[in-house]
N, C-alpha and C positions, 0 to 999 in steps of 0.2 A: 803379478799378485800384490795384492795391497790390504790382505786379513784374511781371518778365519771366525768363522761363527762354530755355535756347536753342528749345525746341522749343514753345512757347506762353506763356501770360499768365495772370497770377492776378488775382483781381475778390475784395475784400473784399462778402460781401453776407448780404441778412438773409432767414431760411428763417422765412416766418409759421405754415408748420404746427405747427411746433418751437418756436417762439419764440427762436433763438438766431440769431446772428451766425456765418457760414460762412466758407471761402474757398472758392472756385469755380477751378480750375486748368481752361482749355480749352486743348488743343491741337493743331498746327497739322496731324495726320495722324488719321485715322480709327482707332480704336483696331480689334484684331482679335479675334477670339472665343476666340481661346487665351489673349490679353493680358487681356481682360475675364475667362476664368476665375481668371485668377492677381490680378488684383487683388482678385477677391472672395475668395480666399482668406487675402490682405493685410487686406481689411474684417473680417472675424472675427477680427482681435487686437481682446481690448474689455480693455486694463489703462492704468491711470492714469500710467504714463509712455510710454504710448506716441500720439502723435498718432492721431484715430482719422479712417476714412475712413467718409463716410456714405453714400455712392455715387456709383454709375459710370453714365455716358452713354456714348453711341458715339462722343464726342470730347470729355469733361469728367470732371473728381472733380470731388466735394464732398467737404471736407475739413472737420476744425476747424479753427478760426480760433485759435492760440495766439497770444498776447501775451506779450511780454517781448523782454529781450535773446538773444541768443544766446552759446553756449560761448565762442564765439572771442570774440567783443565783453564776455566777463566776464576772460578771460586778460587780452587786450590793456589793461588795466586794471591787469596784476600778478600777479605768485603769488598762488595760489589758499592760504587759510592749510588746514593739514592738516583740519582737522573740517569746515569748508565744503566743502570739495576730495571727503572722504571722501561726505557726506552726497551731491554730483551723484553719484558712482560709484556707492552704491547703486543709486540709481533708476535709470541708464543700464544698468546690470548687469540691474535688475529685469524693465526694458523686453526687452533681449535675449534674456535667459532666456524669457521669457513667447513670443517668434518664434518665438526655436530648439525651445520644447519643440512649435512646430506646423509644423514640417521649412523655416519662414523664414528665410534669413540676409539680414542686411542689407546688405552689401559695398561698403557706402559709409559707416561711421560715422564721423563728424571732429566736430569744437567746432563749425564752420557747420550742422550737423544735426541740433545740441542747442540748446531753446531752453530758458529760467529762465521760468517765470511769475514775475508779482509776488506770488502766496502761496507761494512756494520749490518746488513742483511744477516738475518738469523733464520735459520731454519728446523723444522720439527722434524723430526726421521721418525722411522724404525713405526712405523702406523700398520706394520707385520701384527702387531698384538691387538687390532684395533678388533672389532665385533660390527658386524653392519646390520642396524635394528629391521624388526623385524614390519618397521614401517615403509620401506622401501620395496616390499614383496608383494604379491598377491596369492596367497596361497599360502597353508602352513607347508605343503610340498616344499616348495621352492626356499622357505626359511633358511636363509644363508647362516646358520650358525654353523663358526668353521669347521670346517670337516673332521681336522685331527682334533681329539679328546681334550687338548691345551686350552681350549677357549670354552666349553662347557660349562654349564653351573655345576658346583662341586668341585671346583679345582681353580688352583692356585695359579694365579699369574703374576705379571710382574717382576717388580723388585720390592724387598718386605719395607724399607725405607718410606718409600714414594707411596705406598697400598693406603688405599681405603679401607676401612673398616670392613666395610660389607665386602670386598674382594677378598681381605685376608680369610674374612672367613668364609671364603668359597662360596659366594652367593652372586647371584647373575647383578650385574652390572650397567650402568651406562652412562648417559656424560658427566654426573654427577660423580663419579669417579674421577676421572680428568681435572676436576674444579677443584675437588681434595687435593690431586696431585699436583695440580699449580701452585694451591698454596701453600704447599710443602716446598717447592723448588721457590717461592719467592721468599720463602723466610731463611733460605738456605745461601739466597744471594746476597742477603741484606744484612747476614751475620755469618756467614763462613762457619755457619754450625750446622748438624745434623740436626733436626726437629725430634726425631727420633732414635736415640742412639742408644741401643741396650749393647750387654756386653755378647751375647747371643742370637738367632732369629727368634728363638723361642722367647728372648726378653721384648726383642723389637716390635714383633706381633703383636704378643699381652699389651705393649705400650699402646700401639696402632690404636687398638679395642677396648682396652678399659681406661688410660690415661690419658685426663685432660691435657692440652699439648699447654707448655708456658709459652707466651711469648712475649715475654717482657725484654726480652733480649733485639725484639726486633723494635725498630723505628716509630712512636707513639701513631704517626702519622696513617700506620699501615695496619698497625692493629686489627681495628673493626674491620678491615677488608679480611683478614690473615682469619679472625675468627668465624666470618662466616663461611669463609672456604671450608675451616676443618669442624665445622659441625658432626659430629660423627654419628648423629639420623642425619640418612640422606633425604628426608624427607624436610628438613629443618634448612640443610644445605642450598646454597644460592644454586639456583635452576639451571642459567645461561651463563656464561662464561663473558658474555656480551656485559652484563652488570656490575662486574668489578668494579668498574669505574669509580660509579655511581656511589661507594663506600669507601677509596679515597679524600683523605681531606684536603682536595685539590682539585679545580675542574679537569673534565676529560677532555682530553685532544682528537682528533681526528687523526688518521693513519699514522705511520710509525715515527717514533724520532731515530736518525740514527746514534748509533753505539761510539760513544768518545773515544779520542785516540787509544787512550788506555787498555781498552777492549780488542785493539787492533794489532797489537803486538805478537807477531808470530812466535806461538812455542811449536814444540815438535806438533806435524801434520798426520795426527791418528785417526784411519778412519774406525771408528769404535762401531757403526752401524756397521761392523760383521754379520753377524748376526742375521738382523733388518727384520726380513719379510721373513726371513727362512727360518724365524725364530719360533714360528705359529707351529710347527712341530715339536718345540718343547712347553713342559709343563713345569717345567723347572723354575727355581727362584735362584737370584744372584746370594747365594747364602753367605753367613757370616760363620758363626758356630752354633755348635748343638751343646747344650752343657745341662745343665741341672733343671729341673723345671722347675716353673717359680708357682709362686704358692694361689696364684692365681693361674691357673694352664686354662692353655688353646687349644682344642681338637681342630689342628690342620695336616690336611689330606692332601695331594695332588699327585699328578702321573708323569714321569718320564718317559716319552718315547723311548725305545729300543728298539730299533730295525737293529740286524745280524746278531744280537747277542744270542749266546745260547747258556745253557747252567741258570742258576740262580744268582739274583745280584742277592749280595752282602754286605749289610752295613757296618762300617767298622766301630767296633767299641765305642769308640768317643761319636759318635755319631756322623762324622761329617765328610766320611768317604764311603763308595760302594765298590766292591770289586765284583768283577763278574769275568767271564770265559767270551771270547769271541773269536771269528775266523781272522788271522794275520796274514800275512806275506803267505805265497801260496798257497793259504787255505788251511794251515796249521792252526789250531786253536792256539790263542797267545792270552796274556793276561792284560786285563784294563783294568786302567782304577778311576773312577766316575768323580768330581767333586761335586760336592752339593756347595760348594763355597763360588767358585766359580761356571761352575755349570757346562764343564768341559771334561772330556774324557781324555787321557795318554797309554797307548800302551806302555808296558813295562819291556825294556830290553833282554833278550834273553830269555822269555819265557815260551821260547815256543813251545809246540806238545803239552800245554800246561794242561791240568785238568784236577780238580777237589780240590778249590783253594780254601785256606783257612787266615784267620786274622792274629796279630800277635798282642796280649793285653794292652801296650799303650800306641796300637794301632800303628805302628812305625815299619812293620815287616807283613808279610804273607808268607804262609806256606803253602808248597804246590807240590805233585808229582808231576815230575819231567817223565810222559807214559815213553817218548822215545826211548832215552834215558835207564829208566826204570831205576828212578831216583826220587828222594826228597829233597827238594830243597827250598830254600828261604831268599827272599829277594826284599831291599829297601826301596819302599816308596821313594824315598825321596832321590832314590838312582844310584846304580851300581850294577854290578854283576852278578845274577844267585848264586847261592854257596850249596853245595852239598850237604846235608844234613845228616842221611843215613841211605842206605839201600833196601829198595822194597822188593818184597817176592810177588805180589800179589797186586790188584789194581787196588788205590785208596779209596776210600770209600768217608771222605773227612777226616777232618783235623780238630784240635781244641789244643790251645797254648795257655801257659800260666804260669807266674813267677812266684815261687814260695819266699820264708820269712828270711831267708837271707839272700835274697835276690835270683837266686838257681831260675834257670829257665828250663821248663820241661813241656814237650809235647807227645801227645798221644794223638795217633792216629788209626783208623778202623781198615777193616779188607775187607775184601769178597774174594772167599777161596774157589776159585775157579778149576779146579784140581789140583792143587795143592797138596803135598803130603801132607806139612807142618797142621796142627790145627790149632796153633794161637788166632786171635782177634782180634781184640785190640790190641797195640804195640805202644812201645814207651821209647822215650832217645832223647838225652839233653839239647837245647836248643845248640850247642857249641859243633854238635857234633857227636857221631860217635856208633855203634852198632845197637839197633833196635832190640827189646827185648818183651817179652810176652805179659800182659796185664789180664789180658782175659784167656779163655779156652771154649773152642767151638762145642757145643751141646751135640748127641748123637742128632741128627739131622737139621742142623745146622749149615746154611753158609757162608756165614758171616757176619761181623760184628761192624755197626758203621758207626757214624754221626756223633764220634763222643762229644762232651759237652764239660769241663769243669765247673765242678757249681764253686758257691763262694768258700769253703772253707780247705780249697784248694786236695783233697783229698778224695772226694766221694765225685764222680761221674756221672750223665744222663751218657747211653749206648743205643742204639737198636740192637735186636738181633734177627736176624735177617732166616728164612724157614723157604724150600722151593716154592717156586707161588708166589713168588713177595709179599708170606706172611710176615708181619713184623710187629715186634711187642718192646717197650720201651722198660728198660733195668736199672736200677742205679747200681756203680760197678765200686770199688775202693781201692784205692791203692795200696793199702793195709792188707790186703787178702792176698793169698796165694791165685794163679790164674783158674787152677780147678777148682778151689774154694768160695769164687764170685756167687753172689746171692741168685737162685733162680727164682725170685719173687717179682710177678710183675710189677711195675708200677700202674701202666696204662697199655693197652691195646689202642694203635694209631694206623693210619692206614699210610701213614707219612714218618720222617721221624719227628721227634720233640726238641723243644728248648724253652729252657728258662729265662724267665727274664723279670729282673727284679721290679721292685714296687718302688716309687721314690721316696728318700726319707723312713724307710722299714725296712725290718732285717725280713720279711718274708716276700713272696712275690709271684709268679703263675706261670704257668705248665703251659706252653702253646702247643696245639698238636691239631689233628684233623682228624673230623668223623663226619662221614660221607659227604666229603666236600667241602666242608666247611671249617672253618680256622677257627679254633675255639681258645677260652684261655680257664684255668680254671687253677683255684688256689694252691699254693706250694710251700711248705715252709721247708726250705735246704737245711737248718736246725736238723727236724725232726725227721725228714726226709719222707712225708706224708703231705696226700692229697688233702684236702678238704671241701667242702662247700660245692656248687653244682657249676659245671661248665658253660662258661657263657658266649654265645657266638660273637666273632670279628668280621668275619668278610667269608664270602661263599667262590663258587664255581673253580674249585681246587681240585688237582688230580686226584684219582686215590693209586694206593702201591705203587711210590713213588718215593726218591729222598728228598728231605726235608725244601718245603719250596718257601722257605721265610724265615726270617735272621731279625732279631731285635739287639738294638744297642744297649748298654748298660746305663744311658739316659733318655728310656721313652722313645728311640724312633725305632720304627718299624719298617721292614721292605721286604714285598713282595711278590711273583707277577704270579698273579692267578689263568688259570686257561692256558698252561703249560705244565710241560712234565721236564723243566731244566730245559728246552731249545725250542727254537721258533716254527715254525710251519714251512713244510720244505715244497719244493716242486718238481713237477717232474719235469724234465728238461732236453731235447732233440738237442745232439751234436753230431756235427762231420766228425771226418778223421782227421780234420786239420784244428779243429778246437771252436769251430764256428757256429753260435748257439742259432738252431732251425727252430725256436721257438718251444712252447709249454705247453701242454693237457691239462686239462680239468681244473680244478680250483685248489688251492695250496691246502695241503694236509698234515698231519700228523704223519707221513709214508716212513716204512721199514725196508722192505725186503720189494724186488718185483722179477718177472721173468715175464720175457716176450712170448707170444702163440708162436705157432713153427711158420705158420703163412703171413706173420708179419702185420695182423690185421685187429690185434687185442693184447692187450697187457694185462696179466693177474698182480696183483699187489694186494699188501696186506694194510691195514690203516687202522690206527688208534682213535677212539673217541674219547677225549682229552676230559670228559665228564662221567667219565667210569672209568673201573679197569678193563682188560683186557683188550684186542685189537679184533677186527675180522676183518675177511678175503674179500674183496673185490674184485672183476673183472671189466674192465673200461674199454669200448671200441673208438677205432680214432673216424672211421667214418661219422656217424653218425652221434661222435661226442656225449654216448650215453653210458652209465656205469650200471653193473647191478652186484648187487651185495647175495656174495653166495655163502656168507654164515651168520649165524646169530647165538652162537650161545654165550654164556658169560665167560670165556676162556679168552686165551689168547691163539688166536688162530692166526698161519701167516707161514712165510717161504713156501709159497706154489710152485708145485712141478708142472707142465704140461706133457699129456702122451703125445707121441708123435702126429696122431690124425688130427690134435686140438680138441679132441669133442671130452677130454675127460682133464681134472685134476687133480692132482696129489699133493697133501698140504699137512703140515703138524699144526696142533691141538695141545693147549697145555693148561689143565686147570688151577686158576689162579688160588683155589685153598688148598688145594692136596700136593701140588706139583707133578700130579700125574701124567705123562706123555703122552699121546696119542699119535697115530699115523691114520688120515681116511683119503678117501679115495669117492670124487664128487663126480659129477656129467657140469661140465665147462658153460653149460644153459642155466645150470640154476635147479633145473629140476629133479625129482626124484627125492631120495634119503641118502646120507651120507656112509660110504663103504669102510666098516672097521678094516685097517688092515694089521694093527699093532698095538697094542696097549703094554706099557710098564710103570713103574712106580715113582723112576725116573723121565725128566723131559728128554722128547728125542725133536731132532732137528731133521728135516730132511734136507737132502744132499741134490741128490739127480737121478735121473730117468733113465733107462738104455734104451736107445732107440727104437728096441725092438722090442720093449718093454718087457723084459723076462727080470730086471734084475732093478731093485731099488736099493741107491746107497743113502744112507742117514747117519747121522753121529749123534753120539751121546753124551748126555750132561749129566754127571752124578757128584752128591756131596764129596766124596773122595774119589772121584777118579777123574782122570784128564777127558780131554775131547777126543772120541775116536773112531774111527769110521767103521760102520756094519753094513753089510749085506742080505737082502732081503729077496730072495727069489719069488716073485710074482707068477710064477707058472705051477704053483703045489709042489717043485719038485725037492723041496728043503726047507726048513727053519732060518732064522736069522743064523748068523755069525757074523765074525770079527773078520774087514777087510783088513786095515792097519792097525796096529794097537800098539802103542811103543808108550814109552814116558812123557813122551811130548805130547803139546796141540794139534791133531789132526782135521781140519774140516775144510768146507767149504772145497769140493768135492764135484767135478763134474767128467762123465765119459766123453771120450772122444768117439766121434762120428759111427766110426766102425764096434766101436763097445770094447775094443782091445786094447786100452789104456787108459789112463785115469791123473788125473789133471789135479792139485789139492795143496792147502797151504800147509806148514808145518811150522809150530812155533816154540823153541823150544820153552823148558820153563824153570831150567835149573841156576839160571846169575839173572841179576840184574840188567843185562843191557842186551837181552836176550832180542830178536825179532824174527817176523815169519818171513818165510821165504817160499818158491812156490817149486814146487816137485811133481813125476810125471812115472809112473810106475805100473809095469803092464798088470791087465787083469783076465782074469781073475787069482793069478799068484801073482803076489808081488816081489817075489822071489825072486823072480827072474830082470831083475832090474831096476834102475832109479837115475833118474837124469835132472838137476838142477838147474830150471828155468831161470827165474829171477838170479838180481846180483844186484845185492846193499838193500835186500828189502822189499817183499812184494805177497799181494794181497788178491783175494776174488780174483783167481781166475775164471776165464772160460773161454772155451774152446769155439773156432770157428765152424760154421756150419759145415764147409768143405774139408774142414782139420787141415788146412795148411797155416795155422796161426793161432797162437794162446795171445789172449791176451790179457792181460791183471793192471793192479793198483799201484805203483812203486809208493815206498816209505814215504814220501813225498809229496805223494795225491799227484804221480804224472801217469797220464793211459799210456801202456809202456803195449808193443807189440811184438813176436816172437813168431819168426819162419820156424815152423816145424813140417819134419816126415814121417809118416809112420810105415810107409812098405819100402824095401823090404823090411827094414826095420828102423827103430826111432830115430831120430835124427834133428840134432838140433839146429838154427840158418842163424842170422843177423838179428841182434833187438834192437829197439829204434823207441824214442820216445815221440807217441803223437802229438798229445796235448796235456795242458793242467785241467784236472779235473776234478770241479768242484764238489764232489763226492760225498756226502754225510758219514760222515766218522773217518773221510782219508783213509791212507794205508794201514788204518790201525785197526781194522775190522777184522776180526778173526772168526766168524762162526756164520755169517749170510754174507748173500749178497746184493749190492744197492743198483746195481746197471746192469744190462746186458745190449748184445748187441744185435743189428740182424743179421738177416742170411748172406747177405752179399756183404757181411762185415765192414759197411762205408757207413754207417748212421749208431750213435749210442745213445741211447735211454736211459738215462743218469736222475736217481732221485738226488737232485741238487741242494746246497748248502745255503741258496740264499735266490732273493728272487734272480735270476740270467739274463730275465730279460726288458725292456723297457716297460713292456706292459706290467709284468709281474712287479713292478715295482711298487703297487700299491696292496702289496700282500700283505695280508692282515699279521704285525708282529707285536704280541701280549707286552703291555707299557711298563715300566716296574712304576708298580704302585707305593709311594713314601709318607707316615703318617706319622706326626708330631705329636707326643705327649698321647700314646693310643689308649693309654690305662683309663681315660676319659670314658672311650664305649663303654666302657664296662659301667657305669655311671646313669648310660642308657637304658 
């Protein structure tokens, strides 16, 4: 290994056919067939200042391996003296000319993407960001603009330093960009200064774009060359790269001079083209800081890819970090904190199980629930151990931090009372520590209070509160009030939650929230704690009933990934029993719940469309790889049963304004009207089928009561009732073979470090028994088709396996863990289930956590979108 870029690894290594010394760049996304033509178009540069590329794999280059320092590492050194100076521009010049005359620009040329050999050869790298015009095509088909959203018009590339004007501001490009960026880097060799050095990106840009650059500091001689490089119309700007010369006040030479000894002095050998090629998957800029806007602002836009994240990225306070949720070591959700400064991401130590992170005002801490745990706690960016902060009953549902006038640090955080006795909401607990206490009180149907928010006067609060249905209405709450005394005056009705985010330079600012889709902002004075004036659109194709999918800094930046609901598009994914992925179905979706047919020959699954609410059922055959959609109304439909012949399905129903539950009952074709079999007022879940279909078990989700398993006789011969009903969490719920026992997770829900476990208890009384499957943790069971085998989720996301007897009587054998299993939500799934298995229990159909497979790797996963100084649109 000899670096790391954001998007993969570079491997120093030795090619025997060749006899030469390589670098090997892999990384971490499946390249695409448009991607692969344009890099072969990149490998046909064959000129001696250019790095050459030897080939491309389906997730690697071979590169050369250059030796020496680099541009910047020869500056940092000192002014470059004029004939050294002179002698790099050549060859940097040579190298570019030789792209441009094959329709390549580079759009990324800086001092870090020049290296010096030690025989004065200089070479240009990292031609990853380059664009191949669309002069080299025949067809607009065939138009090589790169694949990933990085190279687009409308997004940022680069580094803000070296940018052209027309790039900064996200406008398509070509070699008259490069000629900018030359003569940026030659005024940078010839004075060891920056050309443009604001104390922020947001000054460097405005610089970029509205400021004359000076250059009285560089050499009289090179001036008139330096000024027509940076003409900032590129229409004004010198054409060809070839004419520099031609405006030196010195004649031109023919081919290169080489580089004086001076230039040859070996510092430390950094290969800095980490990065390179692999870099065309980000959209990211090498940032500096975000600070205050200047009184001249930039409306700049651009995208970071996000393969595996899931949650919403979050910008911190000061602008210049994102935190966001992704899978860790075994599959665990852990914490990442993104820099927009360097354009690299680290997980945080310690954070596994994290989930609802929030920021600390001077951006230095996060808070998270530890769901293992069932804890809050606070973890330093810049490294440590998290601390305990308080103990939660309840899942969080956000955070908001803030230090009053003598520095006290206090955070509030939100729940979803998932049967819950308590009916506090929002909760209160000094940053130091210490036990949680009640700021809000659940409304009679009510389940929850989330997403608080402190506004500025450190006092008054932005909340949702959360109604079945994921209806949700936005309140401003007080710390001054008693919990039952909180104001029940709307503010806004959002189909998302809200946040403020101030105006620069005023004490008032705007309300961001969502109406049908769309991110809006609309006036706010936190004074007066009043709307005004008419809601203005930001950006569209937004969930709806969903928590908040976007986070503003307290200086103008914005983030956030539109065409998600918080995680990426999952797949469904073929494994043995030894963990060996047989490949994927269908195309990556929004998937929840699924269950196999009994013949092995169709999967029901339920699936979100990510531009409304609600989910509906689907049924996908694997012969003939066709799906057909067996619901449509606006609810959320989803956890299919199948009856034992397959010809029919049982599935809940839950509508998304009333939260009324449903149970119907379809024909497995599609056809026909769908069969009432249960309606309450509460959502009900179904559970499983008895084989002989006399008996339907489902649980229940009420404002105040826990999860608990009913019984539903499907032959007329009784009403519902109560199979288990204790204190605890009961579900996820399946019969064994013979219908004489009952297979279910239980979670209790009385401390903090509570977890589900999986139990087995004869039916139809349960009376008569109870046998504890799992050990340390375990989830979605199910039973095998012959009933000699449970098998579930351990705490840990491992498919754990368990010999079971049931004649003469139960009987439990050896557990055994088969494999890790990339499982969407892990062990920590309490109410459906995401895999099943089939008949002959050797194959699992796992709605998977991330793409599994090579091919899957070009799975579509929503970019987080970053937008500088956004109070601009509003302007629009």
């Amino acid at each position: 290994p000899i670096g790391r870029g954001g998007m993969g690894e570079v491997y120093r290594a030795h090619d025997p056919r060749m006899g030469r010394e390589v670098a090997i760049k892999i990384s971490a996304e499946r390249f695409s067939e448009r991607f692969d033509r344009e890099v072969r178009a990149i490998a046909a540069l064959n000129h001696p200042n250019v790095c050459t590329l030897y080939d491309v794999g389906p997730n690697y280059l071979v590169m050369e391996l250059v030796e020496g320092p680099t541009l910047a590492e020869r500056i940092a050194q000192g002014r470059i003296p004029l004939e050294e100076a002179l002698g790099i521009a050549r060859q940097i010049a040579a190298g570019l000319e030789a792209a441009h005359e094959r329709g390549i620009t580079h759009r990324d040329l800086k001092p870090g993407n020049v290296k010096i050999k030690p025989d004065g050869t200089v070479k240009v790298l990292d031609f990853g960001l380059a664009k191949v015009s669309r002069a080299e095509v025949s067809g607009a088909e065939d138009s090589p603009t790169l694949t990933m959203h990085a190279t687009q018009a409308g997004v940022i590339l680069g580094t803000a330093v070296y940018m052209a004007p027309e790039q900064a501001r996200g406008k398509p490009v070509d070699k008259r960009a490069d000629i900018w960026a030359f003569g940026v880097v030659l005024y940078e060799m010839v004075t060891a200064r920056r050309l443009f050095a604001g104390e922020d990106l947001t000054d460097t840009l405005a610089a970029v774009v509205k400021i004359e650059p000076d250059l009285s500091a560089a050499p009289p001689e090179w001036q008139r060359l330096l000024k027509r490089c940076l003409e900032k119309d590129p229409r004004k700007r010198l054409r060809d790269i070839g004419d520099v010369w031609d405006l030196l006040d010195q004649p031109r030479s023919t081919g290169f001079q080489p580089v004086s000894a001076e230039a040859k002095r070996s510092g430390p050998v950094w290969w800095l083209a980490a990065a390179a090629i692999l870099a065309l998957a980000l959209a990211a800029l090498a940032f500096v800081h975000f600070r205050e806007t200047p009184p001249t602002p930039e409306l700049v836009r651009f995208e970071i890819p996000a393969p595996g994240m899931t949650g919403i990225p979050m910008v911190s306070p000061d602008g210049k970090l994102v935190a966001y949720i992704a899978p860790g070591a075994g599959g665990r959700s852990q914490l990442w904190v993104h820099s927009l400064e360097t354009n690299e991401s680290r997980a945080l130590p310690g954070t596994g199980d994290a989930s609802s992170p929030f920021w600390s005002p001077d951006s230095r801490f996060l808070g998270f629930e530890d769901e293992a745990e069932r804890k809050l706690r606070k973890v330093a960016i810049a490294g440590g151990p998290p601390q305990v902060v308080t103990d939660v009953e309840e899942p969080v549902q956000g955070g908001t931090w803030m230090r009053d006038e003598n520095g006290q640090g206090i955070i509030l955080f939100g729940n979803r009372a998932l049967g819950s006795k308590s009916r506090a909401g929002i909760r209160r607990v000094s940053e130091s520590g210490g036990t949680a206490s009640p700021v809000t009180q659940l409304a009679e149907g009510e389940v929850g209070h989330a997403g608080p928010q402190f506004l500025p006067d450190g006092r008054h609060f932005l909340y949702t509160r959360l109604k079945p249905g994921n209806d949700r209405a936005i309140h401003i709450g007080s710390l001054d009030d008693p919990p039952d005394r909180q104001s029940s005056e709307v503010l806004v009705q959002s189909e998302t939650g809200a946040w403020y985010a101030p105006m620069p330079n005023a004490k008032t600012g705007h309300l961001l929230f969502t109406r049908e889709g769309t991110l809006v902002a609309q006036p706010f004075d936190p004074g007066s704690l009043k709307l005004s004036g008419e809601a203005a659109p930001l950006a569209e194709g937004f969930p709806v009933n969903t928590a908040r999918p976007f986070f503003a800094s307290t200086n103008g930046v914005l983030t956030y990934r539109a065409g998600t609901r918080g995680g990426n598009l999952t797949r469904l994914t073929w494994f043995d029993r030894s963990g060996k992925n047989l490949g994927t179905i269908w195309e990556p979706g929004a998937f929840n719940t699924l269950a196999l047919s009994p013949d092995g020959t169709r999967v029901a699954v339920d699936r979100r469309d990510l531009r409304k609410a609600g989910s509906d059922l689907f049924v996908y055959e694997f012969d003939r790889s066709v799906s057909t959609q067996l619901t449509f109304t606006p609810g959320a439909e989803g956890i299919p049963l199948w009856s034992h012949d397959g010809n029919q399905i049982i599935f809940t129903s839950v509508q998304i304004a009333s939260g009324e539950g449903y149970l119907y009952r379809k024909a497995s074709s599609g056809a026909g009207a769908d069969e009432l079999l249960l309606k309450s007022a509460e959502p009900k879940l179904t559970e499983d089928l008895s084989r002989d279909g006399r008996f339907l078990l489902y649980s229940t989700v009420g404002s105040t009561s826990d999860l608990d398993i009913w019984k539903l006789p499907l032959d007329g011969s009784g009403k519902e009732e109560p199979y288990i009903k204790t204190d605890a969490f009961e579900s996820q719920a399946r019969f064994s073979p013979g219908g004489d026992y009952v297979v279910y997770t239980l979670t209790l829900n009385a401390g903090p470090t509570s977890q589900s476990e999986v139990y087995v208890q004869p039916f139809p009384d349960p009376s008569k028994g109870k046998w504890k499957v799992s050990e340390g943790g375990g989830s979605q069971p199910v039973w095998s088709f012959d009933g000699k085998e449970i098998f579930y989720i351990s705490a840990d996301s491992k498919m754990m396996a368990v010999e079971v007897s049931t004649t003469p009587v139960f009987k439990l054998g050896g557990r055994k863990e088969l494999f890790a299993a990339p499982v969407l939500g892990g062990g920590r799934v309490i109410n459906v289930h995401r895999y099943d298995v089939t008949a002959d229990g050797k194959r699992f159909l796992i709605n998977s956590l991330a793409p599994a497979d090579p091919a899957a790797a070009e799975a579509p996963s929503p970019p987080i979108t970053v937008i500088l100084n956004w109070q601009e649109l509003l302007r629009r």
